[in-house]
N, C-alpha and C positions, 0 to 999 in steps of 0.2 A: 435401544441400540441405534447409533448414527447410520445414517445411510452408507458413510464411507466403509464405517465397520464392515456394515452389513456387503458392501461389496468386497470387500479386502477377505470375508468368510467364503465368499461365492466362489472368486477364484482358487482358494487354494482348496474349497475342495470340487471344481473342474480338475484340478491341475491332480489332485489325490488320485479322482477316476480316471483321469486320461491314463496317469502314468500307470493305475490296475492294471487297465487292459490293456497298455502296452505290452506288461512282461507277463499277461496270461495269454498274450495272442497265439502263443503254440495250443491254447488249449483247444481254443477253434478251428484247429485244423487238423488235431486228431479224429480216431475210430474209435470205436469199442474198444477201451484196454481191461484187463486182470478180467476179474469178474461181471463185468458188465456186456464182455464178447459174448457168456452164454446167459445170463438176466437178461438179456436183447429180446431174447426170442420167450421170455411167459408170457407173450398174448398167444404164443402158438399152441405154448403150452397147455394153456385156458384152453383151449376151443379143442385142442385132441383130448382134454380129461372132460369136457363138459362141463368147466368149471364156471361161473358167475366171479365179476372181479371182489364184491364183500366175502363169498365161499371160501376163493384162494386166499386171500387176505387171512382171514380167518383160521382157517385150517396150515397155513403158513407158518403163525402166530403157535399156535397150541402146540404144532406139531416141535417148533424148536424150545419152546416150554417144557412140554410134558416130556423131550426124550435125551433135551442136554441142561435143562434149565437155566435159559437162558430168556429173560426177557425184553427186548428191542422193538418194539411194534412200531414206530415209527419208524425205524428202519426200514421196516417189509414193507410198510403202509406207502413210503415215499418213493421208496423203489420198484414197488410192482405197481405204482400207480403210473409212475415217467415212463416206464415200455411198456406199460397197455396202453395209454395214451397219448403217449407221443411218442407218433412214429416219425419226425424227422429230426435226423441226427443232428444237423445243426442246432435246432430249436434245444432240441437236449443239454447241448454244450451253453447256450444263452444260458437256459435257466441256471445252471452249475455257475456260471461266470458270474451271473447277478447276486447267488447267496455267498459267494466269496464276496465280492464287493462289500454288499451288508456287511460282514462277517468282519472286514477289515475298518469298516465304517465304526461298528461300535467295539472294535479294538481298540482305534484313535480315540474315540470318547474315552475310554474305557483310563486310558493312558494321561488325559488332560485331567479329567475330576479327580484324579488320585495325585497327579503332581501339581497341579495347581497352573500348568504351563499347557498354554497352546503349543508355542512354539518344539517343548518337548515330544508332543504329541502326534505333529507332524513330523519331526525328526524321526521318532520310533516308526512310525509309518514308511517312512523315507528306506529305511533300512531292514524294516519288514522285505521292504522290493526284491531285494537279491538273496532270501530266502525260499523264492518259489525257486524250486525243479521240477524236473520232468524226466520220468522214467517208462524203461517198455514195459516195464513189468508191474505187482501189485504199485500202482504209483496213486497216493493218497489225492491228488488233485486230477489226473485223469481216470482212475478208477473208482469203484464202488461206489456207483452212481453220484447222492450229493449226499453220503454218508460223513465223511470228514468235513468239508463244510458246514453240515447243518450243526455239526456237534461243536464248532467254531462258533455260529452263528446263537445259538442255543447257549453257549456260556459266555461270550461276552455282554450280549443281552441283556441277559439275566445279573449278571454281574454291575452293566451300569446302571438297570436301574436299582440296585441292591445299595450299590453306593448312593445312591439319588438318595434313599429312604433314609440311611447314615446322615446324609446332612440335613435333610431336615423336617424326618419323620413323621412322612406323610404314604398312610397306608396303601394309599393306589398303588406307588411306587413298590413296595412291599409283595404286592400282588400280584403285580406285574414279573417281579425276579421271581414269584414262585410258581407260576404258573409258565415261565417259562425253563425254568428248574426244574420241575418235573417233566417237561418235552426232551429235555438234558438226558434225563435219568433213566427216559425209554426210549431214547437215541440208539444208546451203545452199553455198557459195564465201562468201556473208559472212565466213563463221569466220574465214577462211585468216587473213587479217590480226589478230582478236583474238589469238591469241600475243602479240601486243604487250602485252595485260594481264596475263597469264602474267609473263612477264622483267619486268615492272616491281615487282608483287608479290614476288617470287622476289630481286628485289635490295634492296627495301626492308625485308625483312626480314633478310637479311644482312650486306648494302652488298659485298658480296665479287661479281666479276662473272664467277668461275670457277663460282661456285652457282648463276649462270645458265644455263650448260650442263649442270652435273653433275644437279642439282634437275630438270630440263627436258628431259635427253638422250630421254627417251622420248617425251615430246611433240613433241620434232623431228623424231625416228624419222618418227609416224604423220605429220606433217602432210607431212614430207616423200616420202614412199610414196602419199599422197592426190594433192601435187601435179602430182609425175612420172606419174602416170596420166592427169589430164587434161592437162599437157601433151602427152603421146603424139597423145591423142585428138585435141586442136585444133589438130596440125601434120597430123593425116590428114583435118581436115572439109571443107576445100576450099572452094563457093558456096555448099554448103547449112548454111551457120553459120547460128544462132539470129541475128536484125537486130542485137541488142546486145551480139553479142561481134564487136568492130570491130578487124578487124588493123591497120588505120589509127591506131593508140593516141592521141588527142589528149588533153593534160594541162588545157590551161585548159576548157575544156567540161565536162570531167571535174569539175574542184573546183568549176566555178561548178553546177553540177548538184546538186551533193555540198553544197555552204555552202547552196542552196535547199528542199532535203530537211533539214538540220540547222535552217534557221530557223522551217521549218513545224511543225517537231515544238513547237518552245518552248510553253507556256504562252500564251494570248494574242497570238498571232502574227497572229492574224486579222483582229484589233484596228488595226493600222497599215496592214496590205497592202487592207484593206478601206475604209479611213479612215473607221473608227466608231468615235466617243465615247465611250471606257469608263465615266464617269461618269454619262453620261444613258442608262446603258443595262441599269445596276445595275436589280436585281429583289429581291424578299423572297427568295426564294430563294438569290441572291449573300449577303444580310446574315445568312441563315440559315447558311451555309458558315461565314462568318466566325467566326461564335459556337462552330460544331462544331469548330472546329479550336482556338479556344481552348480549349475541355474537353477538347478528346483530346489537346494539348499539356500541360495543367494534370496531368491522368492519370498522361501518361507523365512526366513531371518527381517526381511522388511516388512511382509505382510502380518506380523503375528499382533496380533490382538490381547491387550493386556484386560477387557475383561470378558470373565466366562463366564455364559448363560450354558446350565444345564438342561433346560429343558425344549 
């Protein structure tokens, strides 16, 4: 790659991080929100039970295993590990801000090796921007420690280098999405169903629906060894199920739950359900947005790079 390339790539992705941390800079000036106001305090909680931080960890683990079957240990493991050790709250907000970054970084990859466009790539990123909110309550980017992020972080990851391996079938690459597939897999239960973005990529790139298995057989493997485990578990939990895992399975409550979480996420969502006037509501600020985007579109429209290096 030309040095000009290789400069014309530096800027636009300075210009991707600048403009992160621009529209995550509320994130750094929040507190403690949702569940991380009381997660704050288990190092207190360590040292009035006597606990050792592998103990709690541990006994954490088991405990939401054996009593709701549930299993997430990176979860616990990243979370009890950022409030036993770091106790300043800024530093806290850094590391959350840095696995979004990541997280948005091999989103853009993510986005260029499957369209074949930089320029797309940075477009989609461009417009990821005005997807971030910020709420007082459970808010997916200031609460639950770096829970939503990592599970970001953990599948696009895994995802580009899955694709890497799609083009041109080289096992590191292979090893790489599945090892970080299975970090996925004991992130959250979200994961279980993204497979779905798996097999859709996996066929799109070949249209053969035998590549779905063959490309995939290892990721079946794990998700299916992940599943089987907590099924065992949530056929031995009995009463003392977690409130929201309901052996009663109702489907409508379910999607209308599910379509009211997908509409609050939108852009401007707040806008209708609140019935305030997007036009009389516009600030210098709003018309300042507008203008940045048109520079940081203009940018990437000159700077875009017609060849891609995946690696």
């Amino acid at each position: 790659m030309s040095n000009n390339s290789l400069n014309k790539d530096s800027l636009i992705n300075f210009l991707i991080i600048v403009s992160s941390i621009y529209f995550l800079f509320p994130l750094l000036q929040s507190g403690y929100v949702s569940d991380d106001a009381y997660n704050s305090l288990i190092k207190g909680s360590m040292l009035e039970k006597n606990k050792t931080f592998i103990k709690y960890v541990l006994d954490l683990n088991w405990g939401w295993l054996k009593n709701s079957g549930r299993l997430y240990p990176i979860e616990h493991f990243s979370q009890t590990f950022l409030f036993y050790f770091i106790n300043n709250l800024f530093v806290f907000k850094i590391i959350k801000l840095i696995i979004i970054l990541l997280s948005v970084y091999f989103f853009r990859l993510n986005i260029i090796i499957f369209s074949k466009s930089k320029f797309f790539g940075n477009l989609c990123v461009l417009i990821l921007f005005i997807f971030f909110q910020f709420r007082q309550w459970h808010d997916p980017i200031l609460g639950f420690a770096v829970l939503i992020p990592l599970i970001c972080f953990f599948l696009f990851s895994s995802l580009y280098y899955f694709q890497i391996f799609l083009e041109n079938d080289k096992k590191k690459y292979l090893f790489r999405s599945l090892i970080l597939y299975l970090l996925l897999l004991l992130t959250y239960e979200i994961s279980y169903p993204l497979i779905v973005l798996y097999i859709a990529i996996a066929f799109f790139k070949s249209n053969l629906f035998k590549d779905i298995f063959l490309k995939l057989k290892f990721h079946y493997i794990l998700l299916f060894l992940v599943i089987i485990i907590t099924i065992y578990f949530r056929l031995n939990v009995g009463e003392k199920s977690y409130p929201s895992l309901d052996q009663n399975f109702l489907l409508i409550p379910f999607f209308k739950s599910f379509g009211i979480q997908i509409f609050s996420g939108l852009s401007f969502s707040y806008f209708p359900r609140l019935k305030i006037n997007f036009i009389e509501n516009l600030q210098i600020t709003d018309l300042y947005l507008f203008v940045f985007f048109s520079i940081i579109f203009y940018l990437l429209s000159n700077l875009n790079s017609q060849k891609i290096n995946y690696q």
